[in-house]
C-alpha positions in Angstrom: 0.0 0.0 0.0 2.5 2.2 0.9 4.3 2.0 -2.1 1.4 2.6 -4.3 1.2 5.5 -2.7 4.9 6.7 -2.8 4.6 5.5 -7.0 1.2 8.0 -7.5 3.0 10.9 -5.6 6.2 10.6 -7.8 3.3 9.9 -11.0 2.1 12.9 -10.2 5.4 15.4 -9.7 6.4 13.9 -12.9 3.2 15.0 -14.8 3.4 18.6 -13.1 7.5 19.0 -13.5 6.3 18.2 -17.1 3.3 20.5 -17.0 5.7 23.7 -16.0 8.8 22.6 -18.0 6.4 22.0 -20.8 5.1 25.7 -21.0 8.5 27.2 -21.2 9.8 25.1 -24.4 6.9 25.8 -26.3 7.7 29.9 -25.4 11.1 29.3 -27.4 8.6 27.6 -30.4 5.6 30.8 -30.1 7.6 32.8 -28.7 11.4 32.7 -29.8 12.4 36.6 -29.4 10.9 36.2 -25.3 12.8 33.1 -25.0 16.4 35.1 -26.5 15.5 37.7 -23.9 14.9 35.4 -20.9 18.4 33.8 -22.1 20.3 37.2 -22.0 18.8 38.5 -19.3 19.3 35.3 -17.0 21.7 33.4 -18.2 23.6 36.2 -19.8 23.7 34.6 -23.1 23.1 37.1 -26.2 22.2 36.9 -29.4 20.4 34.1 -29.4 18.1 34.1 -32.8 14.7 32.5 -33.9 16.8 29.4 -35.2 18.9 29.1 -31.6 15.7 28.9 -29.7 13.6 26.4 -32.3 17.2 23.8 -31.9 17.3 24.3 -28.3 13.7 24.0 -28.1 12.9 20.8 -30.0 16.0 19.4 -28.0 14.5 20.3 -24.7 10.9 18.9 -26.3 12.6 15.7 -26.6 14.3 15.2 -23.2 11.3 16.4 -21.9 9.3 13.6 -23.8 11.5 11.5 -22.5 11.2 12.7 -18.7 7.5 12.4 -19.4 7.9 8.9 -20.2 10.0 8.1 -17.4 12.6 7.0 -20.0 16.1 7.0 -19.5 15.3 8.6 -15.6 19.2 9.1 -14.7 19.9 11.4 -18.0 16.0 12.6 -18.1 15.3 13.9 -14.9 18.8 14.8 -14.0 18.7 17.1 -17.3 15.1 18.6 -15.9 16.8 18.8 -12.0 20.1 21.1 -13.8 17.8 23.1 -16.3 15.1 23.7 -13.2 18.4 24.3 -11.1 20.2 26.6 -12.8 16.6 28.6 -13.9 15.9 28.8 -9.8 19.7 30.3 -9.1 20.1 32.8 -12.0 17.3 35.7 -11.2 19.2 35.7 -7.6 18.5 39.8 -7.8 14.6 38.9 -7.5 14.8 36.8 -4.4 16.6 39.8 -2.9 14.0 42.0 -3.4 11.1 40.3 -3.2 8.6 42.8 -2.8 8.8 44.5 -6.4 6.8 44.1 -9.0 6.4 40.2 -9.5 9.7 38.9 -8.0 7.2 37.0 -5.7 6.4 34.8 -8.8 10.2 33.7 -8.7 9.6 32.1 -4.8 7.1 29.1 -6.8 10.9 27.8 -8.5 12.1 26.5 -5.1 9.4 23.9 -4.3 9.5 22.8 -8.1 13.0 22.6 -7.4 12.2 20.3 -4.0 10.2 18.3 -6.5 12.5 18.0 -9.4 15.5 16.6 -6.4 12.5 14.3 -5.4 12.1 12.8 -8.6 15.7 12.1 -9.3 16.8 10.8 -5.7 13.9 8.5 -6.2 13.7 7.8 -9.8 14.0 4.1 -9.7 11.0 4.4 -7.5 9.0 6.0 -9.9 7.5 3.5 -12.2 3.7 4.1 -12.4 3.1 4.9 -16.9 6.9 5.1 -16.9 9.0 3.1 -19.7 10.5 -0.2 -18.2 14.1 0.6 -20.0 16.3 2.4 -17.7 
């Protein structure tokens, strides 16, 4: 019982890890010029065109795919737990002033974050609609 339990809770991070993750590669698809912004604002990376942002998107779509499936969980949902990572640490500025305009928004990264180190330290755990080959 219990760990039918344990295999619905980490089912269920996995769908919403995907959910959130999800949202932002499709921005680099709809949205490329935000994505190139978000990129050199954050992660200090410039000039970052339409063609940057469809490559990196569609391999991101695919890892995530992947992570979705609960496929290949060591290189899947350790790639989600650094991407997640390192987009938690970069807008450090906003978790010092967290009282402007929206920089409370940035706060919801760390218990994604909690979730995505959930996921990973307990991947082999997580087998409920995942893919058998690990």
């Amino acid at each position: 019982m219990q760990d039918k339990k344990l295999e619905w809770s980490l089912l269920l991070l996995r769908i919403s890890v995907f959910v959130v993750i999800f949202m932002w590669t499709i921005d680099k698809f709809i949205n490329p010029e935000h994505a190139a912004k978000v990129y050199e604002k954050y992660y200090f990376l410039s000039g970052m065109g339409n063609t940057v942002m469809y490559i990196v998107g569609a391999i991101e779509m695919i890892i995530l795919l992947m992570f979705l499936a609960g496929y290949k969980k060591t290189f899947s949902y350790g790639f989600v737990l650094l991407i997640h990572t390192v987009s938690t640490i970069t807008p450090y500025k906003q978790y010092l002033s967290p009282f402007e305009p929206y920089h409370l928004l940035f706060f919801a990264a760390w218990p994604m974050l909690a979730a995505c180190i959930a996921l990973f330290l307990n991947r082999e755990k997580d087998t409920l609609f995942a893919v058998k080959a690990n």
